[in-house]
C-alpha positions as CSV (number, residue, x, y, z in Angstrom):
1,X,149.3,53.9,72.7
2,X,147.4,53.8,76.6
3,X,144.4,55.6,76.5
4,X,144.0,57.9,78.8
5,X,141.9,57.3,82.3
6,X,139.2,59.5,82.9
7,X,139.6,62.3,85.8
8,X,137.4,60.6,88.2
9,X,137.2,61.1,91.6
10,X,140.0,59.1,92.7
11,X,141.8,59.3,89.1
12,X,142.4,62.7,89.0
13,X,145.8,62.8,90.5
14,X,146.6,61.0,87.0
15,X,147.2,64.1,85.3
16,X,149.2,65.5,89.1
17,X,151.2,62.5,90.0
18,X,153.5,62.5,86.9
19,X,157.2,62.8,88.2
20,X,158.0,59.1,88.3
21,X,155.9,58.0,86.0
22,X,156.1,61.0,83.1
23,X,157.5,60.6,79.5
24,X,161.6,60.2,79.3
25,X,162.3,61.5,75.9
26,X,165.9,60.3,74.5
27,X,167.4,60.4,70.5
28,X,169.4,58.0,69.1
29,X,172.2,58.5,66.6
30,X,173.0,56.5,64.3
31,X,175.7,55.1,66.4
32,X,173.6,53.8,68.7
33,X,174.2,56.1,71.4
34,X,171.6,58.1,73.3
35,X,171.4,61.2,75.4
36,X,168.9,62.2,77.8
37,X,166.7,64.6,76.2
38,X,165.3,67.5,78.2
39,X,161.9,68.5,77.2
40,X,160.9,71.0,74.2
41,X,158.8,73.5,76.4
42,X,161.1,75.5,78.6
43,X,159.5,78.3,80.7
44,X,162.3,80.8,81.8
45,X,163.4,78.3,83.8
46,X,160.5,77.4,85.4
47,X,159.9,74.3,84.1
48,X,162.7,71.1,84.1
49,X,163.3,68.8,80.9
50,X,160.4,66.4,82.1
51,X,156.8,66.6,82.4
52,X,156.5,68.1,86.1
53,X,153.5,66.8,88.4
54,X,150.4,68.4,89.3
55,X,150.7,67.1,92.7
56,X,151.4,69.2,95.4
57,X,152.8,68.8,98.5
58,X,151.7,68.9,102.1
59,X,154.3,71.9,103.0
60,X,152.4,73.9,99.9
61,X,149.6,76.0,102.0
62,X,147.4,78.4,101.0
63,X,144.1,79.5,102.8
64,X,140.9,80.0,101.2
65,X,140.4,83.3,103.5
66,X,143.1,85.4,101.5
67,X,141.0,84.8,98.4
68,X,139.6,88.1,97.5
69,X,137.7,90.1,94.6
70,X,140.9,89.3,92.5
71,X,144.0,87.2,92.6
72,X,147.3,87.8,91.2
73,X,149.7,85.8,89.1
74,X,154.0,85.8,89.1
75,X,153.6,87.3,86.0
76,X,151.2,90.1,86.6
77,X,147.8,88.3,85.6
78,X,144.6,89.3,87.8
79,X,142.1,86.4,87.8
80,X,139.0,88.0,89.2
81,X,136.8,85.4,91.4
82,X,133.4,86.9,89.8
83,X,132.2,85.9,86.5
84,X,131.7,88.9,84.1
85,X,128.1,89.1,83.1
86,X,126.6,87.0,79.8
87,X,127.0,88.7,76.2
88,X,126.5,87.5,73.4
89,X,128.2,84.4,71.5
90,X,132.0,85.3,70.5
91,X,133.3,84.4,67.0
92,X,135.4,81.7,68.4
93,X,132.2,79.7,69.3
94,X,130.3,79.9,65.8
95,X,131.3,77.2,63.5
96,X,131.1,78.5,59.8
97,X,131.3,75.0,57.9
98,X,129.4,72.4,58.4
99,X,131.0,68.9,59.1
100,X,131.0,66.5,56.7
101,X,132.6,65.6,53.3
102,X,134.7,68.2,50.6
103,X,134.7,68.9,47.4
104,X,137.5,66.4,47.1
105,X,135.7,63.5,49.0
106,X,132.0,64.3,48.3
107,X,132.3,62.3,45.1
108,X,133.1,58.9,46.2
109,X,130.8,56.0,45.4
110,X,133.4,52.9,46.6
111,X,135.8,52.0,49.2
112,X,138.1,52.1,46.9
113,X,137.2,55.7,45.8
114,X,137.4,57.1,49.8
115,X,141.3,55.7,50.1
116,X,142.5,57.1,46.9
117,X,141.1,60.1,48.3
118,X,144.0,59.8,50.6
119,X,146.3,57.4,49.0
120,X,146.5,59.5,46.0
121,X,147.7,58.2,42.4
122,X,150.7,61.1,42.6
123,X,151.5,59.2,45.6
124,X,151.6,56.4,44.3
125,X,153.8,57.7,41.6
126,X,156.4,58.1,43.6
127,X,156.4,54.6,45.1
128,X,156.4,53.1,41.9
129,X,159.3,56.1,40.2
130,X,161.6,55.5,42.9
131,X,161.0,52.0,43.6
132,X,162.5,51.1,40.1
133,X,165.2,53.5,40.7
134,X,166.3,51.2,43.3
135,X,165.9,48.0,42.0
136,X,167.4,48.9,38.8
137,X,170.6,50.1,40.3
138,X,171.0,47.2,43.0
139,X,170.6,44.6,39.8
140,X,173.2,46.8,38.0
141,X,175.6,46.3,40.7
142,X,174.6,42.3,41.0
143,X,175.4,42.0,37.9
144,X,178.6,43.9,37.2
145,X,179.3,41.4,40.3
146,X,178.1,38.3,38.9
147,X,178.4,38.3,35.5
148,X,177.8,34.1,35.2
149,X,174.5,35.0,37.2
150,X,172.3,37.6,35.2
151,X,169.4,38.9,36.8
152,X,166.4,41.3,35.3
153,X,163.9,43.4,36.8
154,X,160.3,43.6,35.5
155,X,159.5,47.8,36.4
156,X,156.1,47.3,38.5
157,X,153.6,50.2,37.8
158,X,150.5,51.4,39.7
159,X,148.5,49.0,39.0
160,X,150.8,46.4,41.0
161,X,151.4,49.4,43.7
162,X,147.9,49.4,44.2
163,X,147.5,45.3,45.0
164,X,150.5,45.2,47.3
165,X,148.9,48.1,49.1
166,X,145.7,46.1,49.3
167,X,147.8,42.9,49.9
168,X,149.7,44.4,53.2
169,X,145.6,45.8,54.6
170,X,144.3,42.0,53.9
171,X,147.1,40.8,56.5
172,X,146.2,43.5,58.8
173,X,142.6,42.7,58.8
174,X,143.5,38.9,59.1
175,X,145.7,39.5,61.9
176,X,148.4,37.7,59.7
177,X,151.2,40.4,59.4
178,X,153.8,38.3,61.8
179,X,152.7,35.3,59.7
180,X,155.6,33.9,57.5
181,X,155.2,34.8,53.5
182,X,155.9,31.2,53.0
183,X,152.7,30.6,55.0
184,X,150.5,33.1,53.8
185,X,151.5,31.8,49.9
186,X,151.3,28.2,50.9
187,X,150.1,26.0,47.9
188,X,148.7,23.2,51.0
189,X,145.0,23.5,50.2
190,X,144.6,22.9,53.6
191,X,146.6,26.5,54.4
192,X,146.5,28.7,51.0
193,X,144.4,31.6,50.9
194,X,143.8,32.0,47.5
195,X,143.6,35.8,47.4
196,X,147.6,36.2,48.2
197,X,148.2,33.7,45.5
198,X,146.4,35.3,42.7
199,X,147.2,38.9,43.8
200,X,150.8,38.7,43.4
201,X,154.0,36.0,43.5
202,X,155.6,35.4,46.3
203,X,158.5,36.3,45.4
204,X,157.7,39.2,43.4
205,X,155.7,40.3,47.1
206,X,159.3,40.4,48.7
207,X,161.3,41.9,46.4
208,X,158.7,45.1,46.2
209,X,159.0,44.7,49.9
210,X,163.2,45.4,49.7
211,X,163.0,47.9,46.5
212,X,160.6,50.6,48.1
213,X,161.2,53.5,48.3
214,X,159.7,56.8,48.7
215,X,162.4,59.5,47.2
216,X,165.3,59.6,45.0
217,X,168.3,58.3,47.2
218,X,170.8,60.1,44.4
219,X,169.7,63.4,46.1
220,X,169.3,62.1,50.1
221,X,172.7,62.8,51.6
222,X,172.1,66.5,50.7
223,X,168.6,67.0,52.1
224,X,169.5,65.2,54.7
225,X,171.7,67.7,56.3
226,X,168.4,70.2,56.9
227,X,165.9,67.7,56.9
228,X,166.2,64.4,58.8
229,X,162.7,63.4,57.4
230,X,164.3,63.5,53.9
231,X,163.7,59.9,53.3
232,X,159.6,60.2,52.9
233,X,158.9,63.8,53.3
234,X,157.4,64.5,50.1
235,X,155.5,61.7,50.7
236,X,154.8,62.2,54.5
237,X,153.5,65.9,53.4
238,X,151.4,65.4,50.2
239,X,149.1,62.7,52.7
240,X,149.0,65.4,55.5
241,X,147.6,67.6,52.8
242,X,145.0,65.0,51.6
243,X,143.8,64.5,55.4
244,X,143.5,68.4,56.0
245,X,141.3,68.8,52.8
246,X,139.0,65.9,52.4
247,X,137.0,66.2,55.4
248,X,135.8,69.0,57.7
249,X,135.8,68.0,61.4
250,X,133.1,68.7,64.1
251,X,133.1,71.1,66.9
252,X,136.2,69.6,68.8
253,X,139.2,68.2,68.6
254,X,142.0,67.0,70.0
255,X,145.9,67.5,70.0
256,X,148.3,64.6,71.3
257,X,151.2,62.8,70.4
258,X,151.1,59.5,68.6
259,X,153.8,56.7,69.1
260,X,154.7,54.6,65.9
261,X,156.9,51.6,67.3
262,X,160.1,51.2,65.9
263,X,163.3,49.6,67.0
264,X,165.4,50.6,64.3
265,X,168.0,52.9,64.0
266,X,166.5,56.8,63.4
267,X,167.9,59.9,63.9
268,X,164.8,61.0,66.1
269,X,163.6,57.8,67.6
270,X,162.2,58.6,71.2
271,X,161.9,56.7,74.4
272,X,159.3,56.8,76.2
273,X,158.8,54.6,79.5
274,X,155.0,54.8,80.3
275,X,154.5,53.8,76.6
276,X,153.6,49.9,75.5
277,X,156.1,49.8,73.1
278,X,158.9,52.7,75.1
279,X,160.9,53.1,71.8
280,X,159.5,55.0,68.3
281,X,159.0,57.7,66.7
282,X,157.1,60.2,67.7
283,X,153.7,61.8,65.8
284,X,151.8,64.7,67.1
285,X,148.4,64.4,65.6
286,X,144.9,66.7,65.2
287,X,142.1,64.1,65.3
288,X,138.1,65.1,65.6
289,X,136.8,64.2,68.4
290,X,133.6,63.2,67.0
291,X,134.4,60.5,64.5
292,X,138.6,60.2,65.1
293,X,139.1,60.8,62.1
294,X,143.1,62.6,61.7
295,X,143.1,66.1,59.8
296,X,147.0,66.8,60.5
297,X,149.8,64.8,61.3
298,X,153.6,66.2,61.9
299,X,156.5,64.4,62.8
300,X,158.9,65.0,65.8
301,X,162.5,64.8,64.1
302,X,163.9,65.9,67.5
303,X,166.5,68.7,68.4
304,X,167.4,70.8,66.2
305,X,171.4,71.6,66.0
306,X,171.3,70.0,69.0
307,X,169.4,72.7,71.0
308,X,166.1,71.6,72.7
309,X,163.6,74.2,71.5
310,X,161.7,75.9,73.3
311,X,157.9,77.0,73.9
312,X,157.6,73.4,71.5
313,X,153.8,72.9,72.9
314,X,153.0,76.3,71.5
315,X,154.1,75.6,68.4
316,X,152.8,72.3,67.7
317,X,149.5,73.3,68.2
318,X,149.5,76.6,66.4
319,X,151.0,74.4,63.0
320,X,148.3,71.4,63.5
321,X,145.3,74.0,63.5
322,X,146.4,76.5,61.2
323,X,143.7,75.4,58.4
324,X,141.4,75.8,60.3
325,X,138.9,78.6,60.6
326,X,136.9,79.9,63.1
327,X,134.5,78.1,65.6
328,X,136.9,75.2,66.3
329,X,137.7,73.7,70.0
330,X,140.8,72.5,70.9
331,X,141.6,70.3,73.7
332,X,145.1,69.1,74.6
333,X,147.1,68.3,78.2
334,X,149.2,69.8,80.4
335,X,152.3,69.9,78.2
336,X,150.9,72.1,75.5
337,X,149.1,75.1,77.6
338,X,149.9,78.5,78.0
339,X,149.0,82.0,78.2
340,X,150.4,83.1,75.1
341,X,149.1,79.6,72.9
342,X,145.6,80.5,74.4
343,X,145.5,83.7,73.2
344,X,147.4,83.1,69.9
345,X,144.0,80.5,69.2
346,X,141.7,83.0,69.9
347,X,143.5,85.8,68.1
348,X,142.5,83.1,65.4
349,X,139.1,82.4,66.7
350,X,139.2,79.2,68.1
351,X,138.9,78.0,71.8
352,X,140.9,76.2,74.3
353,X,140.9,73.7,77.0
354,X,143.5,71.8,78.8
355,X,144.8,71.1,82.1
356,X,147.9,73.6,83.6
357,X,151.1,72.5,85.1
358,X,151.1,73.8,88.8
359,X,154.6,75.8,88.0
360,X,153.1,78.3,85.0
361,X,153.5,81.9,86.4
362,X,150.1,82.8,85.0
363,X,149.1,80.7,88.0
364,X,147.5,82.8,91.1
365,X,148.7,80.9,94.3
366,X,145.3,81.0,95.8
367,X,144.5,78.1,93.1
368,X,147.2,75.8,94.8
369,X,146.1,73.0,96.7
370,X,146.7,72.7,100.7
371,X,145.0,70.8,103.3
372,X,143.1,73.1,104.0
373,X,140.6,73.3,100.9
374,X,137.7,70.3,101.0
375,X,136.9,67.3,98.4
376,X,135.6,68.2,95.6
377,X,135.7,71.6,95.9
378,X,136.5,74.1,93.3
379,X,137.9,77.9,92.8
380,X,137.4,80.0,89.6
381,X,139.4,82.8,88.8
382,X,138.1,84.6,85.4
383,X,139.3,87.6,83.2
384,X,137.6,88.8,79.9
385,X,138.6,86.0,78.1
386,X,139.5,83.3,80.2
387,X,138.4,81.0,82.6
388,X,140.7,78.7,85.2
389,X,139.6,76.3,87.7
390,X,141.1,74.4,90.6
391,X,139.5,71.2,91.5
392,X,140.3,69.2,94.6
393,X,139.6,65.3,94.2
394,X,141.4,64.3,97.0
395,X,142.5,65.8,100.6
396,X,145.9,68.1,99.4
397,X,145.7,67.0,95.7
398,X,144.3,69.5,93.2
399,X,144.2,69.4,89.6
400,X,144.1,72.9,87.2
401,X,142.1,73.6,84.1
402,X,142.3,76.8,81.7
403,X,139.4,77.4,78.6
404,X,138.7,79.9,76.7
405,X,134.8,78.5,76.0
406,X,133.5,78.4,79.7
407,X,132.9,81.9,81.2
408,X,130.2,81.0,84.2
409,X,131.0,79.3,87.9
410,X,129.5,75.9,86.1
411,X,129.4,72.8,88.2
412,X,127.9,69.6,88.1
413,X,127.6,65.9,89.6
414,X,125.7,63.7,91.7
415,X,126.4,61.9,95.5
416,X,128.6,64.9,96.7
417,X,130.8,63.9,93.2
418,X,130.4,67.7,91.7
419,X,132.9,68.4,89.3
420,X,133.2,71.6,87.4
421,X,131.6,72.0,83.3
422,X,135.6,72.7,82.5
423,X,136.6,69.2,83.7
424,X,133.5,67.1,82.4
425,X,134.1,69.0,79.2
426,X,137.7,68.2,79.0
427,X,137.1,64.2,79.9
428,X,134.9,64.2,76.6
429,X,137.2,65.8,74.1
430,X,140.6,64.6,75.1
431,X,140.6,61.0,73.9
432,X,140.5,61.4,69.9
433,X,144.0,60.7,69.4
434,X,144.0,57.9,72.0
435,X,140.8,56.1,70.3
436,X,142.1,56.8,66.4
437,X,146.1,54.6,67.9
438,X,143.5,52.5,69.2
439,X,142.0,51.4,65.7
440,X,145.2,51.9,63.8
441,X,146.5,49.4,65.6
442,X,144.2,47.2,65.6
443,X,144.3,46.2,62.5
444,X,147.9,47.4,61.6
445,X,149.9,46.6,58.0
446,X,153.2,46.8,59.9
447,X,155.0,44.1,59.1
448,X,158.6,43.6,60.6
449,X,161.4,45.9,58.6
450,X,164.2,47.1,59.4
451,X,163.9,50.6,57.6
452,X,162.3,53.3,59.6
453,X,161.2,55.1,56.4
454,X,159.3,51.8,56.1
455,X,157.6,51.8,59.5
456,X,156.2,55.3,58.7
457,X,155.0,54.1,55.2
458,X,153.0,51.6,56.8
459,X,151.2,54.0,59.7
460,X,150.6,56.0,57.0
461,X,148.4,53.3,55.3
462,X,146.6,52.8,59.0
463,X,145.9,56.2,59.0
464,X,144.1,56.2,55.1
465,X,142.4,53.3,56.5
466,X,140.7,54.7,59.4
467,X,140.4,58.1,57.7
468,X,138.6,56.2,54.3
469,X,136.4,53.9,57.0
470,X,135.1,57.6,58.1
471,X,134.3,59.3,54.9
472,X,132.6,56.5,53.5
473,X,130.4,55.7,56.6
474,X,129.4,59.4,56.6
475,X,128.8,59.0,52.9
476,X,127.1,55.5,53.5
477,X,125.9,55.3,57.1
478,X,123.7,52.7,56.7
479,X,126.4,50.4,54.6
480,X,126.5,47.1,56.4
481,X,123.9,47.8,59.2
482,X,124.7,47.6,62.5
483,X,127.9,44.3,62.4
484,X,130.1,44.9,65.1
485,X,133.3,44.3,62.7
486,X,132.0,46.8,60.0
487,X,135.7,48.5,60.2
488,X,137.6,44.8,59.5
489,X,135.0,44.1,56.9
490,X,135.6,47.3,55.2
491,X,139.1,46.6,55.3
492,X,138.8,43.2,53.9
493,X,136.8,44.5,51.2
494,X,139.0,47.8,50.5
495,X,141.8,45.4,49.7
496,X,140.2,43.0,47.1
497,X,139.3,46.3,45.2
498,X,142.7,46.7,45.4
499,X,144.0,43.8,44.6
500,X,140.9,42.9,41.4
501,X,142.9,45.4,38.8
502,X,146.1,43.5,39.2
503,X,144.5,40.1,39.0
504,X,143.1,41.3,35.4
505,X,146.5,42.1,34.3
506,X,147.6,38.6,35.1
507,X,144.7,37.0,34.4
508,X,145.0,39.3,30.8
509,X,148.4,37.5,30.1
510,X,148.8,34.1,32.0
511,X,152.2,32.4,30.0
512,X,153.6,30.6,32.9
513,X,151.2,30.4,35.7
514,X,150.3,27.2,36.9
515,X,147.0,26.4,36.8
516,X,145.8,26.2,40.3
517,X,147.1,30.2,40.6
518,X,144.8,30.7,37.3
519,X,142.0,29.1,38.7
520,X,142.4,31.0,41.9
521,X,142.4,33.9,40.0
522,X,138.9,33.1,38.3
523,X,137.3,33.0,42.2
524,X,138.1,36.6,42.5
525,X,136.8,37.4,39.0
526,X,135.0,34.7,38.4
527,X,133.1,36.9,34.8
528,X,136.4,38.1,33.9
529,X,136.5,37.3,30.3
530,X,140.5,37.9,29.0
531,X,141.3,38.4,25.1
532,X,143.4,35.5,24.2
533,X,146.9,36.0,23.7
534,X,148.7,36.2,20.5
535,X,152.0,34.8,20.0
536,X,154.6,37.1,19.2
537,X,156.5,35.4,16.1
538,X,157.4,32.3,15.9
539,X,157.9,31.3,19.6
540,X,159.1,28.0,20.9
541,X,157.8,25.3,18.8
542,X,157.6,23.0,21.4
543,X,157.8,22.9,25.4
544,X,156.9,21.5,28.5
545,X,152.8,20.9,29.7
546,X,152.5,23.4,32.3
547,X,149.7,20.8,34.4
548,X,152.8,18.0,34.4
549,X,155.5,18.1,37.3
550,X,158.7,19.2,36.4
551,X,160.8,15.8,37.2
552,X,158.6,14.5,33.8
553,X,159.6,16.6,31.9
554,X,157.6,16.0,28.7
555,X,157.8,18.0,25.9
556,X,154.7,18.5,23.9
557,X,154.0,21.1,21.0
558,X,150.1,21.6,21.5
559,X,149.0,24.8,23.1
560,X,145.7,25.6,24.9
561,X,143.7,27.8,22.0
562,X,143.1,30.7,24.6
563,X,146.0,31.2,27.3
564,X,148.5,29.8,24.6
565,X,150.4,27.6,27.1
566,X,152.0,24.1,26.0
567,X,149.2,21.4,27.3
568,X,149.4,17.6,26.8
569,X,147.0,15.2,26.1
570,X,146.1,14.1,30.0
571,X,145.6,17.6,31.0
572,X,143.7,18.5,27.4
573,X,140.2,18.2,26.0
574,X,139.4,18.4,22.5
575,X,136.1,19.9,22.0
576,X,134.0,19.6,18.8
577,X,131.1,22.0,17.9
578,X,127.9,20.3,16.8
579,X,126.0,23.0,14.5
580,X,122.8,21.7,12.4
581,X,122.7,22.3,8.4
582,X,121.1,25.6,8.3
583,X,123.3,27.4,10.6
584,X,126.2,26.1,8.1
585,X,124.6,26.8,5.3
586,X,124.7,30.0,6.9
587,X,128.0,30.2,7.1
């Protein structure tokens, strides 16, 4: 996702100049065909399906000699050009909890301990519940199909979850998630990277990969008719409600609309044109402004019984922030202010700022731009609780700001550049969401899939990762000093703490690995020291040496004392303990 440019001088028209270049919204069925969606915030008809421009045109006049003591709205509102005298500090400006770590997070002492704060072991559950649900019915229908070709599926558990979680955020941190598995598991010494090898078969990788899933597909088809999410929305919500309660955010933040690329087919796939990747699915997203860290998330599953609903700004901000308490800014664009969402936020004490679309009726006219106003000039207009501003950065151009935490004629700037408090405040908070895409994707898991339940699994894991890079550097701010790739080394490390738990396991029972795969195993646990393995029964009495190739086939009946495996004599060493008298006699 584009950042967004700053409202410089010449810049501002950005956030005015919008009618060619503004988000075009489509959904796709599932038969690949598309319709032109009209946009989700209708104003009685005052505002068309796109994202209108704040530009106005020459033709538009207004004269700065009509403004009086007070100007009037369409809708009734009188903006008084006077600011009302100080008082004293509202409950909407006084934060009562301090930012910083939960009583869920506060705890942590590892990487590994800040993702499971997000990454939970119930979710994980579920990934590993349903996961064998799948698996075990596709194999029961391959072999009712192929009864000369049996197949069997080993159940994984949360242990192996865990590692092919880690496994996907090594790739990410590499760069190596378009890399070819056959690649990344290459045996070439001059290619392998041992942790992939030791972590988990290659195989085994792809067919965890194909089996995942995130609910019980038995019971879809019926949620599915009221809830096109149904594929991972226990899922989606349980890590929503992880991010809202492990961290509390700083004075401000910010309320935009994330895209996740995806191709596939979706029920609610968007389009969007001014977007790097034009096709996904949509996010809208709370992040702090402070350290972009993401305290709500909420999907955009599109129309609903095929009606475009309305006042949709208004509501998607009033869901994002509703745990919050009082003190909290919010800062979001043109699409999501109003009257009523400004005063529905400070009905629940928090604040507001945001640029206005030129068409909202709570708009006096004498705030329009004409040619008549001057550069960089500015009008306030001001009632008990609110504050809006018109700003001229160019000849004819204006651009419109509403708060709720300014209440003074505030400007400021240098060589004739003055802007007003409103603006400078609104270029600082608006760029959380940006920033927090921005490091997502930097060092994204998605790998390519053709399951959109899939892609949002994987942005989900971004998100813990940036989120767990956040609480642990506020728990640890001096962890790793000052390294300009402390997030990638984070990463890097997050997933071999991952992965180490899983390489026990194998390590614990290695019948059948070869040896290099053991001896990679040993470099990640190199003091690792596994029980030996009995042998159940009897066993095979004899087989093949598992150092030989395969085309010589020799068949040997010695095993290796402590991993049990058949060994011959070239690949064997017979070792004999020297001891002195006494320490026999001992015996």
């Amino acid at each position: 996702m584009a950042r967004k440019r700053p409202l410089g001088d010449d810049e501002l028209q950005m956030e005015l100049e919008m009618n060619e270049n503004d988000d075009e919204e489509m959904d796709f069925e599932n038969d690949d065909s598309f319709l032109n969606e009209s946009c989700s915030e209708v104003d009685d008809n005052e505002e068309n399906c796109s994202r209108e421009s704040d530009t106005f045109s020459d033709d538009e006049s207004g004269d700065d000699n009509l403004i009086h003591d007070k100007m009037k709205a369409k809708d009734g509102t009188e903006w008084e050009t006077v600011a009302k005298r100080a008082r004293r500090v509202q409950a909407a400006n006084i934060i009562t909890v301090p930012p910083g770590l939960t009583n869920k997070s506060c705890h942590i002492t590892s990487k590994l301990d800040a993702f499971k704060c997000f990454v939970t072991p119930e979710i994980v559950d579920i990934l590993v519940k349903y996961t064998n649900q799948k698996a075990q019915k596709w194999l029961a229908e391959w072999n009712a199909a192929h009864p000369d070709k049996q197949c069997t599926w080993c159940n994984t558990d949360s242990t192996e979850m865990y590692a092919m979680i880690g496994i996907l955020m090594i790739m990410g941190a590499l760069h190596a998630t378009k890399e070819q598995v056959n690649v990344l598991w290459s045996t070439d010494p001059v290619f392998k990277r041992a942790i992939f090898t030791a972590a988990i078969a290659r195989n085994r990788f792809l067919s965890l990969l194909r089996f995942m899933r995130f609910d019980d597909f038995t019971t879809r088809d019926v949620r599915r008719e009221t809830d096109k999410l149904a594929p991972i929305r226990d899922l989606f919500e349980m890590f929503a409600k992880e991010c809202r309660e492990c961290f509390n955010p700083s004075s401000h933040l910010t309320v935009d609309e994330q895209l996740v690329a995806s191709r596939n087919r979706c029920p609610f796939r968007v389009y969007m044109k001014q977007k790097p990747h034009r096709y996904g699915i949509k996010v809208w997203v709370l992040a702090d402004n402070l350290n972009y860290y993401v305290h709500n998330l909420q999907v955009y599953t599109g129309k609903r019984d095929g009606v475009a609903e309305k006042n949709q700004g208004q509501r998607v901000v009033i869901d994002l922030v509703s745990h919050l308490r009082q003190g909290y800014g919010i800062t979001a664009d043109n699409f999501f202010t109003s009257l009523d969402l400004v005063n529905d936020l400070l009905d629940r004490n928090l604040t507001y700022c945001g640029t206005v679309r030129k068409n909202k009726t709570f708009v006096p006219p004498e705030l329009l731009p004409n040619k008549t106003k001057a550069e960089f000039s500015s009008i306030f207009g001001f009632t008990e609780k609110h504050t809006i501003v018109s700003y001229v950065p160019k000849k004819s151009k204006g651009v419109i700001l509403l708060s709720t935490e300014h209440h003074e004629h505030s400007i400021s700037g240098v060589d004739n550049s003055f802007k007003p408090d409103i603006i400078l405040h609104y270029n600082a908070t608006k760029g959380a969401v940006d920033t927090f895409d921005k490091l997502a994707a930097e060092y994204s898991v998605r790998r390519k899939t053709l399951r959109w339940p899939m892609v949002m699994f994987m942005d989900v894991i971004d998100t813990a990762g940036v989120n767990a890079f956040c609480i642990f550097s506020f728990k640890f701010p001096d962890w790793d000093g000052q390294r300009n790739d402390n997030r990638r080394r984070f990463l890097l490390e997050l997933g071999k703490e991952l992965v180490i738990p899983h390489v026990k396991v194998r390590l614990g029972n290695p019948v059948g690995l070869h040896s290099s795969i053991i001896a990679d195993m040993k470099t990640l646990v190199p003091d690792y020291q596994p029980n030996p393995v009995q042998p159940q029964g009897r066993g095979p009495i004899q087989g093949r040496c598992v150092n030989c190739p395969r085309n010589r086939d020799k068949k040997i009946r010695a095993r290796c004392e402590r991993c049990q495996n058949f060994i011959c004599k070239d690949h064997s060493q017979k070792v004999t303990q020297v001891t002195c008298t006494s320490c026999q006699n001992e015996q």
